[in-house]
C-alpha positions as CSV (number, residue, x, y, z in Angstrom):
1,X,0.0,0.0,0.0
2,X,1.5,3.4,-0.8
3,X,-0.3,6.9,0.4
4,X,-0.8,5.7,3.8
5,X,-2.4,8.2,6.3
6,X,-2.3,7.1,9.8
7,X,-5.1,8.7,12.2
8,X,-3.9,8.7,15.8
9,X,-6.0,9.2,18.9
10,X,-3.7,9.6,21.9
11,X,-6.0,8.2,24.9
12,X,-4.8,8.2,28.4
13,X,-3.3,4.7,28.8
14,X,-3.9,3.1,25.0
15,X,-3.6,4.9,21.4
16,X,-6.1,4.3,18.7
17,X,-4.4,4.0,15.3
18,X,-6.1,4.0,12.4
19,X,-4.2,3.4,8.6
20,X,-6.3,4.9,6.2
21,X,-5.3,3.8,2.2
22,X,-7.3,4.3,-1.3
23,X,-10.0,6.2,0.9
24,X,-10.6,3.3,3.1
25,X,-10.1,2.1,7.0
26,X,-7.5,-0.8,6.4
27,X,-6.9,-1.2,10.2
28,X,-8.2,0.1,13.1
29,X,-6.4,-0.8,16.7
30,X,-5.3,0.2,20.0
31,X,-1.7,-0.1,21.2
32,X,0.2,0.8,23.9
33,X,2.5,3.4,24.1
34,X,5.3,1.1,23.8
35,X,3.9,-1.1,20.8
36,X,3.2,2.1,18.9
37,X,6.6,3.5,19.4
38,X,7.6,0.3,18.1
39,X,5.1,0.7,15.0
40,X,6.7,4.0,14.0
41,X,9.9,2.9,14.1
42,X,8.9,0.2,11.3
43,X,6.6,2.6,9.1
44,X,7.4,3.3,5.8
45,X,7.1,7.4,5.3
46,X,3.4,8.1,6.2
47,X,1.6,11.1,6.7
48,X,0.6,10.7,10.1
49,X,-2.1,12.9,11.8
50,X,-2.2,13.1,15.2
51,X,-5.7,14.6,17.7
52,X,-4.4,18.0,19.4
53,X,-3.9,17.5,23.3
54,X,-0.9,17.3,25.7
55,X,1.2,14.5,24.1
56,X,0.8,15.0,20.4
57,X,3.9,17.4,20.2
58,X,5.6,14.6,22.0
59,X,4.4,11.7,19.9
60,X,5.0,14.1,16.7
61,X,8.6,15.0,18.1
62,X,8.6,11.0,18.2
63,X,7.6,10.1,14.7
64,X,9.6,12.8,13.3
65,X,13.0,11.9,14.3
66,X,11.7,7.9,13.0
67,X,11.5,9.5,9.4
């Protein structure tokens, strides 16, 4: 799959991620913080949209220095 968007919902102990390609829902799960750490660091380049609340700078600071 290429043109992946990946919709993030930072909840307080779980985050929902949701990988969006050809205008569909292709997955939609929880994770912890550490399995979605994890996740990033195996993405391929994504655009990756993240809900605004305290830890999305974090997470963003996150995914950005995992490419």
């Amino acid at each position: 799959m290429k043109n992946l968007i990946i919709g993030v919902d930072l909840v307080a102990k779980v985050i929902q991620v949701c990988v969006y390609a050809d205008k569909k829902a292709q997955s939609n799960r929880e994770m912890t913080p550490k399995q979605f750490s994890a996740y990033l660091s195996n993405l391929s380049p994504s655009l990756v949209v993240f809900e605004a609340c305290a830890s999305s700078n974090y997470w963003n600071q996150i995914a950005t220095s995992l490419g």
